[in-house]
C-alpha atoms as a printed R data frame, in Angstrom:
    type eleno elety resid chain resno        x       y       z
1   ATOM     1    CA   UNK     A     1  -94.739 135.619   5.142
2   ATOM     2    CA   UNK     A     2  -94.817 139.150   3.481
3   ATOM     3    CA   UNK     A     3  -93.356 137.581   0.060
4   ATOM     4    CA   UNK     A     4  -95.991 134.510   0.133
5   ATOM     5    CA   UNK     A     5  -98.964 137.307   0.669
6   ATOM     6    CA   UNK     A     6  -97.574 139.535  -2.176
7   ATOM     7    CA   UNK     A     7  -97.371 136.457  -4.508
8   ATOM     8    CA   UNK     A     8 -100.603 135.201  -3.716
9   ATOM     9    CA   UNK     A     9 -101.628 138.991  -4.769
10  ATOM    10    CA   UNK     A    10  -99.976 138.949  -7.627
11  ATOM    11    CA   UNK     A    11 -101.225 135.624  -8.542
12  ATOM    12    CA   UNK     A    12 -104.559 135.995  -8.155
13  ATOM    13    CA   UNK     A    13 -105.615 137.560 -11.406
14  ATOM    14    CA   UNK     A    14 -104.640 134.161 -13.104
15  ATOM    15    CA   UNK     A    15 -107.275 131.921 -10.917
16  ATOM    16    CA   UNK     A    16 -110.090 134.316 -11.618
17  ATOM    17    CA   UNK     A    17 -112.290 133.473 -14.002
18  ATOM    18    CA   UNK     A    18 -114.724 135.419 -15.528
19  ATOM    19    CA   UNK     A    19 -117.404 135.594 -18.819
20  ATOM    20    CA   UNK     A    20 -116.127 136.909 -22.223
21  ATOM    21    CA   UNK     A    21 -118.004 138.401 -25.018
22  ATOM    22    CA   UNK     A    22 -117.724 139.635 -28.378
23  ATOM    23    CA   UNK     A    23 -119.285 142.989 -27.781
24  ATOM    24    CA   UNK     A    24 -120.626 144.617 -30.871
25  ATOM    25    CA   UNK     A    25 -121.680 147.314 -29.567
26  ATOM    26    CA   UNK     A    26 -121.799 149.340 -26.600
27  ATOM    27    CA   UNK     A    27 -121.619 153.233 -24.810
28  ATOM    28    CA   UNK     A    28 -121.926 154.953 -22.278
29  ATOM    29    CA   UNK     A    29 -124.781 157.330 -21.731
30  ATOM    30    CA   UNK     A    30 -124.928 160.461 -19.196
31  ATOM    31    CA   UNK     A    31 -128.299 162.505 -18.064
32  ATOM    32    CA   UNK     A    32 -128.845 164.705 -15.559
33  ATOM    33    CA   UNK     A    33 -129.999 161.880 -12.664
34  ATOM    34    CA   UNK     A    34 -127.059 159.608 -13.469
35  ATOM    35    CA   UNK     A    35 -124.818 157.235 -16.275
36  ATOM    36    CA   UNK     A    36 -125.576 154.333 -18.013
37  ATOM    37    CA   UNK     A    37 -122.983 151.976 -19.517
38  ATOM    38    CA   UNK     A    38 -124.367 148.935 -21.980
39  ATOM    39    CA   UNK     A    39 -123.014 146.611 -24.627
40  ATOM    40    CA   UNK     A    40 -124.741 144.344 -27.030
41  ATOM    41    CA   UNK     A    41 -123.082 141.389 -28.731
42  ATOM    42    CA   UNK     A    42 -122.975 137.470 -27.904
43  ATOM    43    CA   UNK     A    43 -121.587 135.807 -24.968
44  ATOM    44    CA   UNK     A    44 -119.309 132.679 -25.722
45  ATOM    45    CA   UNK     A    45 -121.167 129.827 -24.406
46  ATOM    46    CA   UNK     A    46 -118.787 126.055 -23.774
47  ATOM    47    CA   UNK     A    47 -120.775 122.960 -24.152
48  ATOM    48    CA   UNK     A    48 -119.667 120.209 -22.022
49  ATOM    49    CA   UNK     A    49 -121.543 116.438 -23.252
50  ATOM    50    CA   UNK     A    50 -121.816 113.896 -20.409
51  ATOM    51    CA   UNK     A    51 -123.488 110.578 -21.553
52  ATOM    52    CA   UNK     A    52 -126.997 111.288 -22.676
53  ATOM    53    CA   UNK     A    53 -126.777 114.949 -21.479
54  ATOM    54    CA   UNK     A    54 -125.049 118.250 -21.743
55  ATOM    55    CA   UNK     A    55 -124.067 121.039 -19.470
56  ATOM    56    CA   UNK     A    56 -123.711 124.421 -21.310
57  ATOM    57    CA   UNK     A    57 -121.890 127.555 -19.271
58  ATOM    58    CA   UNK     A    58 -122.422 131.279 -20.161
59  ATOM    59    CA   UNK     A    59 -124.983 133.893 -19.778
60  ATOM    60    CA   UNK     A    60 -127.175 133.956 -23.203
61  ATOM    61    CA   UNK     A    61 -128.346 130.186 -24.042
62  ATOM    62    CA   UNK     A    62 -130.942 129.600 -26.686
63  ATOM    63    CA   UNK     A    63 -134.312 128.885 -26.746
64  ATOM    64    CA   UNK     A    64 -134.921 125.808 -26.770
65  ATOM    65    CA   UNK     A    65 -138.706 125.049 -28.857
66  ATOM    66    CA   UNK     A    66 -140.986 121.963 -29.302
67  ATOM    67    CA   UNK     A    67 -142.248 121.005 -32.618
68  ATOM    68    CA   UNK     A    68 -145.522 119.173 -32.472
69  ATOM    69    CA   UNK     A    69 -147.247 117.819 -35.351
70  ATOM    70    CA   UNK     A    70 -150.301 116.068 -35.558
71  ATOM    71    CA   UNK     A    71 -150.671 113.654 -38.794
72  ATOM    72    CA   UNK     A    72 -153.666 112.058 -40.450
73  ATOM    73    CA   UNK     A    73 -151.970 108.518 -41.094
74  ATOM    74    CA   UNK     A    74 -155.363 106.274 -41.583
75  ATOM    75    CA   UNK     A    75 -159.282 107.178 -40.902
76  ATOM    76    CA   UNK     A    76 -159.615 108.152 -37.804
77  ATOM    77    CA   UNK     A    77 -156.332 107.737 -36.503
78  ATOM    78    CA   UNK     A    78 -153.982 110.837 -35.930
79  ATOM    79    CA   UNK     A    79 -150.985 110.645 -34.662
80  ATOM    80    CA   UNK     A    80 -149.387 113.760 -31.920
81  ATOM    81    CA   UNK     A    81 -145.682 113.600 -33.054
82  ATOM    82    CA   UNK     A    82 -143.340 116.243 -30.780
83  ATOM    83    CA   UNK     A    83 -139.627 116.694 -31.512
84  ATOM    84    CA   UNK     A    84 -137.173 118.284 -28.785
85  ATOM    85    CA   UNK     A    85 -135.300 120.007 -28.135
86  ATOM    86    CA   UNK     A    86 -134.546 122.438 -30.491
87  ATOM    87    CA   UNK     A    87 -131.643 123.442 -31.116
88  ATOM    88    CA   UNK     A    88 -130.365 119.678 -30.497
89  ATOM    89    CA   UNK     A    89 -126.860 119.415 -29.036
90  ATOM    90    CA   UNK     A    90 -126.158 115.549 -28.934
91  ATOM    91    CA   UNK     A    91 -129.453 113.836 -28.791
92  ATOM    92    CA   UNK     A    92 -133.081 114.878 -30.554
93  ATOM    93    CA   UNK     A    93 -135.758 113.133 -28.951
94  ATOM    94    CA   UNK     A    94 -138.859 112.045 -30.805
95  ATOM    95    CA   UNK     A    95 -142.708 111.448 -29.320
96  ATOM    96    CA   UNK     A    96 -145.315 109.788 -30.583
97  ATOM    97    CA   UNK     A    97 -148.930 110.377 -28.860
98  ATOM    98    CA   UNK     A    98 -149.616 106.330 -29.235
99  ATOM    99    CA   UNK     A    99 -147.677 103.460 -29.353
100 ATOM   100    CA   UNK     A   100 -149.339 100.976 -31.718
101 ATOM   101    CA   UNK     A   101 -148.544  98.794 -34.807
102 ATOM   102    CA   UNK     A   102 -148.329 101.893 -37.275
103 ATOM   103    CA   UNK     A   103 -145.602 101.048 -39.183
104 ATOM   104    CA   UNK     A   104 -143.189 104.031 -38.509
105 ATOM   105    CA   UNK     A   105 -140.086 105.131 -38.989
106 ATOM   106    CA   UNK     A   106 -137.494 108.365 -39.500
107 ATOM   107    CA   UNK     A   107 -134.865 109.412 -41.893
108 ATOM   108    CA   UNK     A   108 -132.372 112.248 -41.018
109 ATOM   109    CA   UNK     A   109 -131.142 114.458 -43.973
110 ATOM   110    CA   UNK     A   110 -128.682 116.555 -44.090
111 ATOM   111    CA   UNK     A   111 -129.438 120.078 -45.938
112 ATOM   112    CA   UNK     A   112 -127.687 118.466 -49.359
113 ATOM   113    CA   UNK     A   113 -130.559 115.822 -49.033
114 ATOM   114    CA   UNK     A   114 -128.066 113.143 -48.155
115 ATOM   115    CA   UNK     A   115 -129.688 110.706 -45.801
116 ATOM   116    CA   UNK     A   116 -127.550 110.267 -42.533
117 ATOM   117    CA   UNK     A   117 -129.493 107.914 -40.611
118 ATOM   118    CA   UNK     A   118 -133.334 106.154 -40.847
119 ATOM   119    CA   UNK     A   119 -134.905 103.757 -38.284
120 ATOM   120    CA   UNK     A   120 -137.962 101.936 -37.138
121 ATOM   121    CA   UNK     A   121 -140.494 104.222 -34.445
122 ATOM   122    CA   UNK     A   122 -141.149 101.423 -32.554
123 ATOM   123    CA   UNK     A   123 -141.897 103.146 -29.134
124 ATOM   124    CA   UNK     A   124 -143.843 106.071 -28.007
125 ATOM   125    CA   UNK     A   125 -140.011 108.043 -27.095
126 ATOM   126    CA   UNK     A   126 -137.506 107.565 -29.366
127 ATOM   127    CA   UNK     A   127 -133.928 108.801 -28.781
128 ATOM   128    CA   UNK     A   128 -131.797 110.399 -32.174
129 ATOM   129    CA   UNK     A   129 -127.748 110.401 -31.428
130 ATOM   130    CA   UNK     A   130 -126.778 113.739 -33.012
131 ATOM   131    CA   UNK     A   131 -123.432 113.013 -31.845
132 ATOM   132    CA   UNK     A   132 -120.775 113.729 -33.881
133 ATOM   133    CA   UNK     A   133 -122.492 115.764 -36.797
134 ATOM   134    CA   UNK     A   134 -121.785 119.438 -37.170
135 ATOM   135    CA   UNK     A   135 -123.415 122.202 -36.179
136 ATOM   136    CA   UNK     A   136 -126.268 122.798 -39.118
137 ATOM   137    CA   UNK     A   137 -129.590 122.683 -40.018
138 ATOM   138    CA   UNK     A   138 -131.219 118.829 -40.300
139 ATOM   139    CA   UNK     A   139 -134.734 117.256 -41.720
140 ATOM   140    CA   UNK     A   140 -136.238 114.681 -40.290
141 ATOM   141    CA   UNK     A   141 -138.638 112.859 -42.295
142 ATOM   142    CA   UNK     A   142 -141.495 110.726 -40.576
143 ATOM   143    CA   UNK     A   143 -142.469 107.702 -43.046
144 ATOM   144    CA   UNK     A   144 -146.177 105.418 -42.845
145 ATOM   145    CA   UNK     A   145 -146.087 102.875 -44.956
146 ATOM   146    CA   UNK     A   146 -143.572 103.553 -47.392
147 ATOM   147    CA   UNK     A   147 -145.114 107.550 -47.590
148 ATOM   148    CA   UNK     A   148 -143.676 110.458 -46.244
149 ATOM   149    CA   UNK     A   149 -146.481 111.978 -43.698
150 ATOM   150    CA   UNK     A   150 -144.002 114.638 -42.091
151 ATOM   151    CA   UNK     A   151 -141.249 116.451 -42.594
152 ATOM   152    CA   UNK     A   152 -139.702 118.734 -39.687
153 ATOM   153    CA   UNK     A   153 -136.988 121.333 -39.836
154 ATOM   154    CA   UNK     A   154 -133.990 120.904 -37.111
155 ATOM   155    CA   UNK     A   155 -131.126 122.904 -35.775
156 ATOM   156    CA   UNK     A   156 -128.395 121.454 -34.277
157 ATOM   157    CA   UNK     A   157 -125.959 123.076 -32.546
């Protein structure tokens, strides 16, 4: 019983597990009412996909932003277009304030202006697959009528 107690002892070290980081920076700093110890640097973050979501572990995620746009597209009529999340992981969803015969549609670029995908808007939420492009910076391009009315910046990540 002694020898199974030891092992698991020995053992356990290997089934802990713990956050990592590539510290940059970091001290310790002593005063007269006590010590301080601090580092600065990024926490490694794994990104786990599962169908139309993801799960991401660590401490330090990003911020994730809204772009909204509003666009002019005929008299009278402006359109509330909001893009999210930003930074994208697998999917980039796109909103339209009104659903209506307006003759939309997107283009994805990549930052070499190479187009990687293009579609119809043809519902107030429309769902972008991001899925399988790298990590980089995208444009998506919002088209009326044969005219570019929008272009937004994207990260993915």
């Amino acid at each position: 019983m002694k020898h199974i107690l030891l092992l698991l002892l020995l053992c356990s070290p290997l089934l802990i597990k713990a956050q990592y980081g590539f510290v940059v920076t970091g001290g310790d700093v002593k005063g007269t009412e006590g010590s301080v110890s601090f580092s600065a640097g990024h926490i490694f973050l794994q990104t786990t996909s599962y169908g139309d979501g993801s799960l991401m572990m660590g401490i330090q995620h990003p911020h994730e932003t809204v772009i909204t746009s509003f666009i002019e597209i005929e008299d009278d009529v402006i359109l509330h277009f909001v893009v999210y999340p930003v930074p994208a992981v697998d999917y980039l969803f796109l909103e339209v304030s009104e659903r209506g015969t307006y003759n939309l549609s997107y283009q994805l670029f990549d930052l070499t202006g190479r187009l990687l995908k293009e579609d119809v808007i043809g519902d107030s939420h429309t769902r972008i697959s991001l899925y399988g492009l790298d990590p980089a910076i995208y444009f998506i391009r919002i088209i009326h009528n044969n005219k570019v009315v929008e272009v937004m910046r994207i990260l993915k990540q």
